[in-house]
Backbone as CSV, one residue per row, in Angstrom:
resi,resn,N_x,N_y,N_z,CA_x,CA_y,CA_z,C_x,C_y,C_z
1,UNK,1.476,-5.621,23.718,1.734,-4.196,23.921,0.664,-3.390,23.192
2,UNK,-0.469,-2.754,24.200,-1.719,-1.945,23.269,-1.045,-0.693,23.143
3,UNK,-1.972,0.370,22.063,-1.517,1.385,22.403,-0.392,2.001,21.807
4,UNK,0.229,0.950,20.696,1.354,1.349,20.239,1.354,2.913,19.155
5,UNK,0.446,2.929,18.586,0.161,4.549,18.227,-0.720,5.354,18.750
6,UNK,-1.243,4.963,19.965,-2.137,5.685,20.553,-2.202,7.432,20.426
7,UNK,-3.258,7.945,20.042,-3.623,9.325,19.880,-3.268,10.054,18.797
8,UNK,-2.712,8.888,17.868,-2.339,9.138,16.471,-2.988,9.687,15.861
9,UNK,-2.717,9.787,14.217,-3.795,9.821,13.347,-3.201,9.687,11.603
10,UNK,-3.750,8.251,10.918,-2.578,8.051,10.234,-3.461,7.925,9.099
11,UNK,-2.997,8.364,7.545,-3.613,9.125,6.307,-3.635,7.610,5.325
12,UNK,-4.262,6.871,4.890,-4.178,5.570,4.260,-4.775,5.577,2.878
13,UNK,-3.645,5.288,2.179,-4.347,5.344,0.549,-4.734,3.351,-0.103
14,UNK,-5.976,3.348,-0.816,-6.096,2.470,-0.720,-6.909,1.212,0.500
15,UNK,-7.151,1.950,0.881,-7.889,1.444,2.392,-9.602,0.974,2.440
16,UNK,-9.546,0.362,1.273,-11.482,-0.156,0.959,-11.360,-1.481,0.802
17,UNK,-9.947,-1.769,0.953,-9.760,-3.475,1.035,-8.559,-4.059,0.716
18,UNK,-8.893,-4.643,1.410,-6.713,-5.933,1.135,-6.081,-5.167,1.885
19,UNK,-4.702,-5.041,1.667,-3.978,-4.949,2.550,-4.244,-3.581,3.097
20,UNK,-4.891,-2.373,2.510,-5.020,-1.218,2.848,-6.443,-0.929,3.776
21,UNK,-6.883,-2.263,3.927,-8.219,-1.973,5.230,-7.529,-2.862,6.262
22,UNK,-6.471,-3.904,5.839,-5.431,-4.219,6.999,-4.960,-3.172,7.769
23,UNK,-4.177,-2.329,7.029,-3.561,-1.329,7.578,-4.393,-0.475,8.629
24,UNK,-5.607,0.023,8.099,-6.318,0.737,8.459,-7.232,0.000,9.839
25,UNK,-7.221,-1.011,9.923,-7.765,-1.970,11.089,-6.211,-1.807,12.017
26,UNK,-5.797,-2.510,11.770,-4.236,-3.066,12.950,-4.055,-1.199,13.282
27,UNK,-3.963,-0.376,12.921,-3.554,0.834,13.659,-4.713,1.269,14.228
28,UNK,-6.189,1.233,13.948,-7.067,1.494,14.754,-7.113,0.671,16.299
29,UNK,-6.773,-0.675,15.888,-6.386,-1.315,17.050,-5.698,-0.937,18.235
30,UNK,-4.620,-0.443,17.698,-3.094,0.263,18.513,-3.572,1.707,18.854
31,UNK,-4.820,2.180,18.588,-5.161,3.460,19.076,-5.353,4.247,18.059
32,UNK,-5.032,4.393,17.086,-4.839,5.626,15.728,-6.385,5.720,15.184
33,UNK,-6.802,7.376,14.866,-7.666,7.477,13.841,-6.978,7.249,12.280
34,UNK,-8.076,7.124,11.791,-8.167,6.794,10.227,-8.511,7.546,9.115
35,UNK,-7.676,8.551,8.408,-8.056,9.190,7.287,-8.036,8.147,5.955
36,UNK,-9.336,7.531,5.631,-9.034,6.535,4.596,-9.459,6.750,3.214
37,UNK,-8.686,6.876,2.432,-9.809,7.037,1.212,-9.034,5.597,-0.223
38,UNK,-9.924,5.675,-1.389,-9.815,4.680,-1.810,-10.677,5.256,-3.355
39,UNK,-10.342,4.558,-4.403,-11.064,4.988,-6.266,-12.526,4.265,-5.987
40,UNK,-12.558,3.299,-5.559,-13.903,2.545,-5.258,-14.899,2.831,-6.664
41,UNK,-13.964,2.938,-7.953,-14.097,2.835,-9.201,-13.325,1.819,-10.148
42,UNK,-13.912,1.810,-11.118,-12.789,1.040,-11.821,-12.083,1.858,-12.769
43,UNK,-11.082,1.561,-13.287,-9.580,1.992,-14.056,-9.854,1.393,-15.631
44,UNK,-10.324,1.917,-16.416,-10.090,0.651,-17.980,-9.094,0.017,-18.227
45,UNK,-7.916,-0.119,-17.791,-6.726,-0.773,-18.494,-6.472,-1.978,-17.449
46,UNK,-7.800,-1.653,-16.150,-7.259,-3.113,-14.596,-8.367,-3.759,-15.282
47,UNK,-8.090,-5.231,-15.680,-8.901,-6.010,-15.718,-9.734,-6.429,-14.668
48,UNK,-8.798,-6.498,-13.565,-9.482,-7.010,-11.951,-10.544,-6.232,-11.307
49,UNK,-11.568,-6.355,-10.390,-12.694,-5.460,-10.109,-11.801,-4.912,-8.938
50,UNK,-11.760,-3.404,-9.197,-11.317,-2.742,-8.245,-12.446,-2.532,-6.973
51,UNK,-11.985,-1.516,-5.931,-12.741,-1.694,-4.502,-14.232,-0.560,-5.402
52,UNK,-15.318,-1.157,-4.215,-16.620,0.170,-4.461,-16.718,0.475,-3.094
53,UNK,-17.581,1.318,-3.073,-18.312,2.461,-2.102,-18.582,1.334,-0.880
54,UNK,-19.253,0.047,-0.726,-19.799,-0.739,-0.136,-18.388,-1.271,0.538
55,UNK,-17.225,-1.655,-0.120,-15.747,-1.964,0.611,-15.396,-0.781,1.982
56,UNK,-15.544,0.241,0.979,-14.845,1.314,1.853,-15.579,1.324,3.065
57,UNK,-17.283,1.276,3.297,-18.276,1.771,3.987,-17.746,0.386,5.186
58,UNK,-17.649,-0.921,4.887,-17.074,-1.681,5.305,-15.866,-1.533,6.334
59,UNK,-14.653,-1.057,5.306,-13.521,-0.965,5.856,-13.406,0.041,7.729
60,UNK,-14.653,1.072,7.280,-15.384,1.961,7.890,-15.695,1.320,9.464
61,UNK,-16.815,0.615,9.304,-17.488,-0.179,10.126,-16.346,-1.088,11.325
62,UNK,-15.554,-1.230,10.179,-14.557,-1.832,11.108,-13.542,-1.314,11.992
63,UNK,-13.154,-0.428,11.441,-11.914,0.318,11.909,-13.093,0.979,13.311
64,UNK,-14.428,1.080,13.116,-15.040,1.671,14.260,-15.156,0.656,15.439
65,UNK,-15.371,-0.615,14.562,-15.338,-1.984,15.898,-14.198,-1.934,16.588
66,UNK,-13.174,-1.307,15.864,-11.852,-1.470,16.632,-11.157,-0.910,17.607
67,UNK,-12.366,0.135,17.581,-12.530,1.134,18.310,-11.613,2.944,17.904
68,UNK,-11.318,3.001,16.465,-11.052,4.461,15.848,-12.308,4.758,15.503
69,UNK,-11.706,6.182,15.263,-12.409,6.662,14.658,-12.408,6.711,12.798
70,UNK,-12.871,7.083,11.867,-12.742,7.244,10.604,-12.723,8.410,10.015
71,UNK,-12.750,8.899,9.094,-12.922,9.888,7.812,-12.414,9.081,6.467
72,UNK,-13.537,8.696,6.050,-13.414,8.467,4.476,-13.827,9.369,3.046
73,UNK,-13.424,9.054,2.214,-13.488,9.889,0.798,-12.837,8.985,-0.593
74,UNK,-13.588,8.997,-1.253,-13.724,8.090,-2.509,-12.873,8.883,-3.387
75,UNK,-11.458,8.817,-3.411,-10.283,9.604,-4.180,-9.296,8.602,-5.247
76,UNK,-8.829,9.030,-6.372,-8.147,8.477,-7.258,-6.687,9.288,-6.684
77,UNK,-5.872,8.502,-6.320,-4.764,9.102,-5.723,-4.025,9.795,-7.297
78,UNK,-4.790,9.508,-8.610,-3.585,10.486,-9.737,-4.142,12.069,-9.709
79,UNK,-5.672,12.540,-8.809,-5.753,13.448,-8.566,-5.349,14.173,-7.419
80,UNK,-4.044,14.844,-7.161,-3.797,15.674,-6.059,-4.602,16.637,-5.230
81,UNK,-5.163,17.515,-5.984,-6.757,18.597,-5.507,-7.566,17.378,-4.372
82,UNK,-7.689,16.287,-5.205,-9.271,15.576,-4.404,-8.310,14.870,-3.086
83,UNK,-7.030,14.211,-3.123,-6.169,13.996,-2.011,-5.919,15.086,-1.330
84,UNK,-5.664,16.103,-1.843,-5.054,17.161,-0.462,-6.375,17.816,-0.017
85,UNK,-7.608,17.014,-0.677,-8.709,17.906,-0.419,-9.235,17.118,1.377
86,UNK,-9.077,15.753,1.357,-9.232,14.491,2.134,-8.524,14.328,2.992
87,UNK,-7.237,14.552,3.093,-6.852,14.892,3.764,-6.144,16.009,4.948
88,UNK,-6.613,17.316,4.434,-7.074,18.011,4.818,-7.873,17.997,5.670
89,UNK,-9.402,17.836,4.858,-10.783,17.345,6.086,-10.604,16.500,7.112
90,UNK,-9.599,15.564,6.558,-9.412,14.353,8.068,-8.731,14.786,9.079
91,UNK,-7.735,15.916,8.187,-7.363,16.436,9.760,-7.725,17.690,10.575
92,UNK,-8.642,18.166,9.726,-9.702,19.635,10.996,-10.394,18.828,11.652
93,UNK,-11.037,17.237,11.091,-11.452,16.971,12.229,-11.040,16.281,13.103
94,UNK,-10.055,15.900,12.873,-9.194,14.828,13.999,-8.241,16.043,15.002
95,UNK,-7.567,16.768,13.796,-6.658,17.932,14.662,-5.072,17.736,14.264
96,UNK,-4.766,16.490,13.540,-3.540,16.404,13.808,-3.313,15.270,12.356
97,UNK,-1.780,15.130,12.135,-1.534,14.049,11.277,-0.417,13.574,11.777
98,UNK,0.034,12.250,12.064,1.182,11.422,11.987,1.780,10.676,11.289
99,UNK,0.810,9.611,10.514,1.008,8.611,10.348,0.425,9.075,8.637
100,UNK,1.530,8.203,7.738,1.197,8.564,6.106,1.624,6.751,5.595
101,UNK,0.350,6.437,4.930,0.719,4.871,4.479,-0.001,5.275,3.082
102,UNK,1.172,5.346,2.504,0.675,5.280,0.689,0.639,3.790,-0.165
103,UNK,-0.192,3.334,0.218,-0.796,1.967,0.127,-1.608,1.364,-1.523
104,UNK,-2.449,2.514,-1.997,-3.160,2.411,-3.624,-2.257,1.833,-4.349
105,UNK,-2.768,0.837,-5.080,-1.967,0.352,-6.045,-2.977,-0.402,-7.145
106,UNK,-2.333,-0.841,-8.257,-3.005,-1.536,-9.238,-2.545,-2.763,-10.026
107,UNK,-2.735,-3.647,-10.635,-2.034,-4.174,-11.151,-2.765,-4.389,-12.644
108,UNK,-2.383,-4.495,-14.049,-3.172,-4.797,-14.581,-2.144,-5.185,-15.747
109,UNK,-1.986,-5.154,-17.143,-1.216,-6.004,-18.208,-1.206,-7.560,-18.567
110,UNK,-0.111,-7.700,-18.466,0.850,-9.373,-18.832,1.385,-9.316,-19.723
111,UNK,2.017,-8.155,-20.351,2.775,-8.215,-21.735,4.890,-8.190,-21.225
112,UNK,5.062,-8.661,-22.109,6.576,-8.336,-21.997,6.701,-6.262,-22.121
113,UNK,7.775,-5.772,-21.849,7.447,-4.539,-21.609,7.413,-3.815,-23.117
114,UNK,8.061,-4.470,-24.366,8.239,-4.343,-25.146,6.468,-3.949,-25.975
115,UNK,5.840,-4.990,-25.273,4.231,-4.819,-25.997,2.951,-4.077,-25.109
116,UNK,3.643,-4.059,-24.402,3.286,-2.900,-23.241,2.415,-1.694,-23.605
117,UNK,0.902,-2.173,-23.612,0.408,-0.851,-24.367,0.188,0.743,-23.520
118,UNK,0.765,2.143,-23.767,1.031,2.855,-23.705,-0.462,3.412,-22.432
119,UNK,-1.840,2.920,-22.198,-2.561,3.498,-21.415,-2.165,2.174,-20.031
120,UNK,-1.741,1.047,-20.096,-1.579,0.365,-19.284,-0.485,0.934,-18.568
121,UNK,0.520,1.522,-19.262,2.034,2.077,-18.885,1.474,2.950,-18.153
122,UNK,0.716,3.748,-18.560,0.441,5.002,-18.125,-0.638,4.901,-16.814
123,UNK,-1.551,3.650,-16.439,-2.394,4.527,-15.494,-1.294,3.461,-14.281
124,UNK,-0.102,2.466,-14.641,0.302,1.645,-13.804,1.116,2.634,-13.203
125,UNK,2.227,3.917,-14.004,2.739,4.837,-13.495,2.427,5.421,-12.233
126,UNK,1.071,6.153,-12.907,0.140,6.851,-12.465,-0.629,6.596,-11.400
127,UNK,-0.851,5.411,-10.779,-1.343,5.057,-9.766,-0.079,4.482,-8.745
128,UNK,0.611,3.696,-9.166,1.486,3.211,-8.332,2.464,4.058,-7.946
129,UNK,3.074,5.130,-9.091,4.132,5.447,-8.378,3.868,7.267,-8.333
130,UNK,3.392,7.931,-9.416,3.127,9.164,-8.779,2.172,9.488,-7.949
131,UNK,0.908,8.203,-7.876,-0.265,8.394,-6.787,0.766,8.786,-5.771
132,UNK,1.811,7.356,-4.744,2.705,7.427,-4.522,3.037,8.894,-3.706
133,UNK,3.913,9.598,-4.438,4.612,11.061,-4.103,3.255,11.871,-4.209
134,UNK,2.506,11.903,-4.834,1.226,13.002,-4.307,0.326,12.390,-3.340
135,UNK,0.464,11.366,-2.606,-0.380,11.227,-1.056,0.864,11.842,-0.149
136,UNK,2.147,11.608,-0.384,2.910,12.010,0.571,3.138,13.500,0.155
137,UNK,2.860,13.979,-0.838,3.062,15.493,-1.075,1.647,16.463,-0.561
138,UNK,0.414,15.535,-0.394,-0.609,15.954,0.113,-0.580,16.336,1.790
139,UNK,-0.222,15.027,2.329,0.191,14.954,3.767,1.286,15.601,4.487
140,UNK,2.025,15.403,4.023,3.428,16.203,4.824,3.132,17.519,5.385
141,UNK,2.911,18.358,4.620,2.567,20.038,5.446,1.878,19.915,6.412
142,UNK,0.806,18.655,6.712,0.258,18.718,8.153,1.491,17.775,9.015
143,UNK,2.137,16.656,9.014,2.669,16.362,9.735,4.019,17.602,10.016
144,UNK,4.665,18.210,9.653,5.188,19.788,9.785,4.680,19.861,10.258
145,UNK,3.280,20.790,10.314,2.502,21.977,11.510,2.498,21.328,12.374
146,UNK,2.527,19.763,12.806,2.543,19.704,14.165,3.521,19.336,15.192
147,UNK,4.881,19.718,14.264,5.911,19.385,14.804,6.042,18.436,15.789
148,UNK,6.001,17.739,15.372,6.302,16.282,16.473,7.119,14.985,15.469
149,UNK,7.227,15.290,14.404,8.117,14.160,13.640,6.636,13.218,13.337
150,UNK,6.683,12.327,12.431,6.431,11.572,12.445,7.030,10.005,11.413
151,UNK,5.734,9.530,10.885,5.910,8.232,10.283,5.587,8.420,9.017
152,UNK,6.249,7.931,7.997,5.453,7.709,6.784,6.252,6.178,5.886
153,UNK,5.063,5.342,5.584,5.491,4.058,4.930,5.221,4.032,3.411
154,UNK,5.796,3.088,2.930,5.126,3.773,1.141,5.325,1.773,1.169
155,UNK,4.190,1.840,-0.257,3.685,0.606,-0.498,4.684,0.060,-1.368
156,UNK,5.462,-0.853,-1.553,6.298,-1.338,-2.581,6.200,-2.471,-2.928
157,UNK,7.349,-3.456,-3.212,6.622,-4.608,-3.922,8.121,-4.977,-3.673
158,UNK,8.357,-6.996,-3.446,9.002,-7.604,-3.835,9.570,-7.157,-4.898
159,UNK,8.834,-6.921,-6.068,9.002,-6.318,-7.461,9.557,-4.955,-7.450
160,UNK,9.637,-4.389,-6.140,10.517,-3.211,-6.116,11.798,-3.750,-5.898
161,UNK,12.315,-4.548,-5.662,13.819,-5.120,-5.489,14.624,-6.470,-6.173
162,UNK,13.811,-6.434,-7.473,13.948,-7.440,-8.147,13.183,-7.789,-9.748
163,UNK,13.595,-7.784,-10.884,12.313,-8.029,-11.992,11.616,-9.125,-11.918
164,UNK,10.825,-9.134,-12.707,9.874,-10.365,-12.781,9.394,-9.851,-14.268
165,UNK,9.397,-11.246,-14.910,8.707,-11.292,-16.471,7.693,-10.857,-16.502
166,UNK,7.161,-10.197,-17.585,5.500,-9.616,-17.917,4.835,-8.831,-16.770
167,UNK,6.015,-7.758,-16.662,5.110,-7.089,-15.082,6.278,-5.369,-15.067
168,UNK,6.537,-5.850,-15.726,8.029,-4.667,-16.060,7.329,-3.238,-15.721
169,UNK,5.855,-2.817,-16.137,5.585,-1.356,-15.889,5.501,-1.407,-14.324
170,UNK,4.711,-2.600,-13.669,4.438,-2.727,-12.640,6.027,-2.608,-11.731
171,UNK,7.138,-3.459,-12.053,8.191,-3.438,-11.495,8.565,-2.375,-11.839
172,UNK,8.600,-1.829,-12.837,9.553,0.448,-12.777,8.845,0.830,-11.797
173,UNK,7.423,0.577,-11.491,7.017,1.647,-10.873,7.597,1.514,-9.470
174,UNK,7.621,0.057,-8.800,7.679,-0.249,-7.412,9.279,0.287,-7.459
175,UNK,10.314,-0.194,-8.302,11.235,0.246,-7.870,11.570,1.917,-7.602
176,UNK,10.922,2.323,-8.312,10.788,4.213,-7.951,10.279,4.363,-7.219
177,UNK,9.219,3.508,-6.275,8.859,3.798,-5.142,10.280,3.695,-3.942
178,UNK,10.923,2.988,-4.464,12.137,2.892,-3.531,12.929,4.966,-3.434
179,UNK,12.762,4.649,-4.800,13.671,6.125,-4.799,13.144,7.364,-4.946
180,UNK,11.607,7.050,-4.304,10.891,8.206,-3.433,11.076,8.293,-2.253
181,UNK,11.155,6.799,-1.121,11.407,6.296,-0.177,12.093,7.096,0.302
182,UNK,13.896,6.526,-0.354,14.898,6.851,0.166,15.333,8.798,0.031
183,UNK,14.765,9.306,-1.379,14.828,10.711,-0.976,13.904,11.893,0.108
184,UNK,12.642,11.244,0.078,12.004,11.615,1.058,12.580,11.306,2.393
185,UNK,13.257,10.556,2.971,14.327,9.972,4.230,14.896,10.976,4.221
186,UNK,16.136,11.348,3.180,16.656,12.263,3.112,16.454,14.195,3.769
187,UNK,15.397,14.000,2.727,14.693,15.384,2.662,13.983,16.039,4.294
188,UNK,13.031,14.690,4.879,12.637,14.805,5.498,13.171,14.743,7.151
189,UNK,14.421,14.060,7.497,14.957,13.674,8.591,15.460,14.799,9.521
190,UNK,15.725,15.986,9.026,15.350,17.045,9.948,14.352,17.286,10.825
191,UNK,13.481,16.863,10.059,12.373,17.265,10.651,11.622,16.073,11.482
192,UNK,12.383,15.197,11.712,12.554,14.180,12.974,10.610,12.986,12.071
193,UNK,10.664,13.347,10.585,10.312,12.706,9.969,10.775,11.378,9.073
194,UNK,10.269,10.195,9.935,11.053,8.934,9.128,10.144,8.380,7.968
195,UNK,11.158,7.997,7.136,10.069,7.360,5.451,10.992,5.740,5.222
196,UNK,9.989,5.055,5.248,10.600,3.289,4.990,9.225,3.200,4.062
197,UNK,9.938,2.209,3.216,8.919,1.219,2.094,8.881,-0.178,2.590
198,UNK,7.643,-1.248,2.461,7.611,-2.500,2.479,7.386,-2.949,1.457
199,UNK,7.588,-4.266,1.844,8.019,-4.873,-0.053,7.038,-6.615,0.298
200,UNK,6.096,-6.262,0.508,5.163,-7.627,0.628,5.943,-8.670,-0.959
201,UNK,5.639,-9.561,-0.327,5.654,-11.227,-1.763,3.833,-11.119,-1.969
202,UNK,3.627,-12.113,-2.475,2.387,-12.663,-3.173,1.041,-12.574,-1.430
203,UNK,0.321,-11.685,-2.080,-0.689,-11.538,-0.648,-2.080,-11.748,-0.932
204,UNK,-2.878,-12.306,0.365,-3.749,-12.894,-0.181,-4.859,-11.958,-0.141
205,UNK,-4.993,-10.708,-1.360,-5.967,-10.171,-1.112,-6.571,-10.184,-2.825
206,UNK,-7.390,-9.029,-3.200,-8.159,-9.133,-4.657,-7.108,-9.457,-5.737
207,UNK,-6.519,-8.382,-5.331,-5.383,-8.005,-6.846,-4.309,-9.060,-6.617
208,UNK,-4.294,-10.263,-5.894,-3.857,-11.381,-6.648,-4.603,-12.616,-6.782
209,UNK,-5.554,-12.800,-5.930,-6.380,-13.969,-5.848,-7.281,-13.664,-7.037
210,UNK,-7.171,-13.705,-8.233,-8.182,-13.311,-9.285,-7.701,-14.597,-10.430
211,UNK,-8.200,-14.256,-11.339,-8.356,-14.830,-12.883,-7.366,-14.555,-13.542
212,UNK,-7.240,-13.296,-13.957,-6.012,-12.781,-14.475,-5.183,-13.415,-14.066
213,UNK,-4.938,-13.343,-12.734,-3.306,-13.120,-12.423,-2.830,-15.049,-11.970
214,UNK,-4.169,-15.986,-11.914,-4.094,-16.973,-11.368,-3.370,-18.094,-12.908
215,UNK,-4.190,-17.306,-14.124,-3.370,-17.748,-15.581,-2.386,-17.160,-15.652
216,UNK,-2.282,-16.003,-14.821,-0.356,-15.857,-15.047,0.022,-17.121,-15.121
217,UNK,0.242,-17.083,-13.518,0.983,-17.967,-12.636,1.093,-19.099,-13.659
218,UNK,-0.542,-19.674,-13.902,-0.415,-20.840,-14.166,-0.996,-21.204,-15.779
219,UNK,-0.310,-20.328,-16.991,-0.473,-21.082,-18.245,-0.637,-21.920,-19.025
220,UNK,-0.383,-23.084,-18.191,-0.354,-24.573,-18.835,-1.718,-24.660,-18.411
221,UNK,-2.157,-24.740,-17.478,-3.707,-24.543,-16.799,-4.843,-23.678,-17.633
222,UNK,-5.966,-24.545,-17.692,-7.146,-23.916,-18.658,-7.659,-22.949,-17.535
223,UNK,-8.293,-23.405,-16.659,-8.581,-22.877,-15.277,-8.142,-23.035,-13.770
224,UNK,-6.812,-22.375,-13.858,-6.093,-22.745,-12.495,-7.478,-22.027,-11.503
225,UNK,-7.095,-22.946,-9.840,-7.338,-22.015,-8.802,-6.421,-21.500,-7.611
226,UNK,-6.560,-21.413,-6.915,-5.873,-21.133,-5.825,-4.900,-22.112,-5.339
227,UNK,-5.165,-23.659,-5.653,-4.326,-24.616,-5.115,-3.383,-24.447,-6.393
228,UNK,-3.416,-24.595,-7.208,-2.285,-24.423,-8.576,-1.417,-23.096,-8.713
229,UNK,-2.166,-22.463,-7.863,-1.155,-21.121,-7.461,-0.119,-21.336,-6.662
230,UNK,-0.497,-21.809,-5.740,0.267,-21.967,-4.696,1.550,-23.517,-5.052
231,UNK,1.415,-23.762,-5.953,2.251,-24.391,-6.161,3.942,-23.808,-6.653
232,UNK,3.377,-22.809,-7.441,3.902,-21.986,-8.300,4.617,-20.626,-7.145
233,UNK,3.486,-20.511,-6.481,3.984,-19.895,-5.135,5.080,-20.210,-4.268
234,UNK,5.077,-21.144,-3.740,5.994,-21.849,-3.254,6.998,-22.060,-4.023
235,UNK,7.575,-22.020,-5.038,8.976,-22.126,-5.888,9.477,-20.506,-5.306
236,UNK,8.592,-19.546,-5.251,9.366,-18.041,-5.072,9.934,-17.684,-3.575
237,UNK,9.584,-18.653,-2.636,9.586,-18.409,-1.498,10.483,-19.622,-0.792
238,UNK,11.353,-19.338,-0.065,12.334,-20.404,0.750,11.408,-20.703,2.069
239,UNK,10.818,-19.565,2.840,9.700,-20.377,3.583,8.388,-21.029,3.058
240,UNK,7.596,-22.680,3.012,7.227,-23.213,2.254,5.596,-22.733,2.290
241,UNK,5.286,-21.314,1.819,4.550,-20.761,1.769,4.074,-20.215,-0.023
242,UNK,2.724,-19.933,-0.542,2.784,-19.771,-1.522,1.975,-18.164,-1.460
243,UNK,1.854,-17.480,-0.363,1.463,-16.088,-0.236,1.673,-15.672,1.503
244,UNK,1.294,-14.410,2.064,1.343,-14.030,2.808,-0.016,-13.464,3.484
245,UNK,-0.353,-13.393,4.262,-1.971,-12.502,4.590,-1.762,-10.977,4.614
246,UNK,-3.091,-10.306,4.604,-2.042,-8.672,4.600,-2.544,-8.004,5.941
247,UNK,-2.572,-8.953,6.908,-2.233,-8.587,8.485,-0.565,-9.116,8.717
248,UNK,-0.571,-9.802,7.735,1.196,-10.192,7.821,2.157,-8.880,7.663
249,UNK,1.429,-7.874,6.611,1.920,-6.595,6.111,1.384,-5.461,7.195
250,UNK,0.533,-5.349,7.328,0.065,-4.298,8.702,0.490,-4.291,9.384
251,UNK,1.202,-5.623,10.152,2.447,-5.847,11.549,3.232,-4.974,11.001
252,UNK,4.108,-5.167,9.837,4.920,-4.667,9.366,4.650,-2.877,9.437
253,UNK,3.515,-2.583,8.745,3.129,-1.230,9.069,2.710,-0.501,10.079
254,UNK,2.566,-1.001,11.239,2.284,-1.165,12.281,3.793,-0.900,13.103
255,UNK,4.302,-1.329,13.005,6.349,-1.500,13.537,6.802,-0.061,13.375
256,UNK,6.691,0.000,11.816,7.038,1.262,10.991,6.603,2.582,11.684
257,UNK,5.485,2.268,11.721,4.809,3.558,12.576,4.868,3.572,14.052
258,UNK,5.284,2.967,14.479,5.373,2.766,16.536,6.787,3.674,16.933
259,UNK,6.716,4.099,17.902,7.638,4.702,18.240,8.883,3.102,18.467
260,UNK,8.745,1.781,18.171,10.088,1.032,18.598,10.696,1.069,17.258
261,UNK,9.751,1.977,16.108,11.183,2.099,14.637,11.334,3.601,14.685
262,UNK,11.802,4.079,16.276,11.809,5.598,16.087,12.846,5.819,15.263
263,UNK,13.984,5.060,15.709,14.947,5.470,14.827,15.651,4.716,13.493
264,UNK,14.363,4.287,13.151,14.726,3.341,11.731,14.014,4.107,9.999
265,UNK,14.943,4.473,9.683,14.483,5.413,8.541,15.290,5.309,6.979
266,UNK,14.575,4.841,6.007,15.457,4.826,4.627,15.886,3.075,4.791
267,UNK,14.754,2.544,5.123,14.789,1.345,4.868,13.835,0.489,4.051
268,UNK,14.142,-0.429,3.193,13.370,-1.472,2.694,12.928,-2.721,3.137
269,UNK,12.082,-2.835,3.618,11.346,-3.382,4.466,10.692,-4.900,4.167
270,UNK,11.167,-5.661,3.780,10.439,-7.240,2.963,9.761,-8.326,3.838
271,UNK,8.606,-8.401,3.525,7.854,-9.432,4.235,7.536,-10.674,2.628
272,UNK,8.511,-11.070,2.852,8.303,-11.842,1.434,8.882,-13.238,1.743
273,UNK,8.722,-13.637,3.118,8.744,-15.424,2.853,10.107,-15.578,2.538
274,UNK,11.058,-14.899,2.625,12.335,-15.221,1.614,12.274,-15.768,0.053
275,UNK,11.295,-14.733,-0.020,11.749,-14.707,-1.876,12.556,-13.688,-2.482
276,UNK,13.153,-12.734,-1.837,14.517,-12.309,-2.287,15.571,-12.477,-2.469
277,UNK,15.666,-13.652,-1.946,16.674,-14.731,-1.304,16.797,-15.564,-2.644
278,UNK,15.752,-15.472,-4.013,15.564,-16.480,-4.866,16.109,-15.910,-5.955
């Protein structure tokens, strides 16, 4: 079925790589332009190399093979001005907004929450969950002016519906992404505007395939890789999988935004292998 958002035009935070140039590909596919922007900087408190200029320019290239169009802009979603500035521009020149995927995220720590140092707390907040409500507080007044209802998905986490050890700032934040979710549903359903969160498991993009996060997993290990992950992977998941791809998550965002979830709204959304189930 092509075409499923055809003549769209959908606002993507995070979109210079992983699952957020997924996103931004699979709806160019289905017809949608692309307002994409992304920090394509680094954060001091993320150990992991966040996206650069060369990802995004990328993400770019592609979404054009796919036949959209683009508008990109190199934005830290904890600044609102430079988001409502981007999206804005994406839509005088496109004309229109539908589609809102608040996708930016970070991961960075490993402390119990107790040792949790106070700038890690703060930019994990700050990016995950008020970036969060200021891409959708940026966007909304255009999907209004064009009265037609639309879509908006918000990025969440397994970890939004469940704790996990040494990740606690990371898990407050995802779970408040839930209860942006569900009040924005609320708020917005007059206005024939639907808001759902997805809740990906372990995906195979930067911000988990790294160093950091591969000695999480695997402590006893001097230098785990990817196969020692996935060992560890597979205990979280009832299907015998130890991650997901994040075209596995774009279907998902992709659904969300099609007119066949017209009427599916204030839902939590899990592509997690059945690891909720654990």
């Amino acid at each position: 079925m092509a075409g499923r958002v055809e003549g769209k035009v959908a606002f993507i935070t995070g979109a210079a790589r992983g699952q957020g140039r997924a996103h931004a590909v699979r709806l160019a596919e289905e017809g949608a332009d692309i307002i994409a922007v992304d920090i394509c900087k680094q954060i001091d408190s993320v150990l992991i190399p966040l996206s650069t200029p060369e990802d995004l320019a990328e993400t770019a290239d592609l979404v054009k093979n796919a036949g959209g169009r683009i508008h990109t802009a190199e934005v830290d979603v904890r600044d609102y001005d430079a988001l409502k500035a981007a999206v804005d521009a994406g839509v005088e020149e496109f004309g229109r907004l539908d589609i809102i995927v608040a996708n930016a995220g970070i991961g960075n720590g490993g402390q119990t929450l107790d040792k949790t140092d106070e700038p890690d707390w703060d930019d994990m907040i700050g990016v995950n969950l008020s970036g969060v409500w200021k891409t959708v507080k940026a966007g909304v007044p255009h999907i209004l002016a064009g009265g037609n209802g639309g879509s908006i998905i918000l990025t969440s986490s397994v970890g939004g519906l469940k704790a996990y050890p040494h990740t606690g700032h990371y898990v407050a934040a995802k779970h408040g992404v839930v209860g942006l979710m569900r009040t924005f549903a609320v708020e917005l359903g007059a206005q024939n505007i639907r808001v759902n969160s997805v809740h990906p498991t372990n995906v195979n993009t930067p911000l988990f395939m790294n160093e950091p996060t591969m000695k999480l997993f695997r402590p006893d290990l001097e230098n785990p890789g990817p196969d020692d992950m996935k060992v560890v992977g597979q205990l979280m998941h009832t299907l015998p999988i130890g991650w997901v791809e994040p075209e596995d998550i774009a279907n998902a965002v992709l659904f969300l935004a099609s007119d066949e979830a017209r009427f599916i709204t204030g839902v939590t959304l899990p592509v997690d292998g059945g690891s909720c189930l654990k």
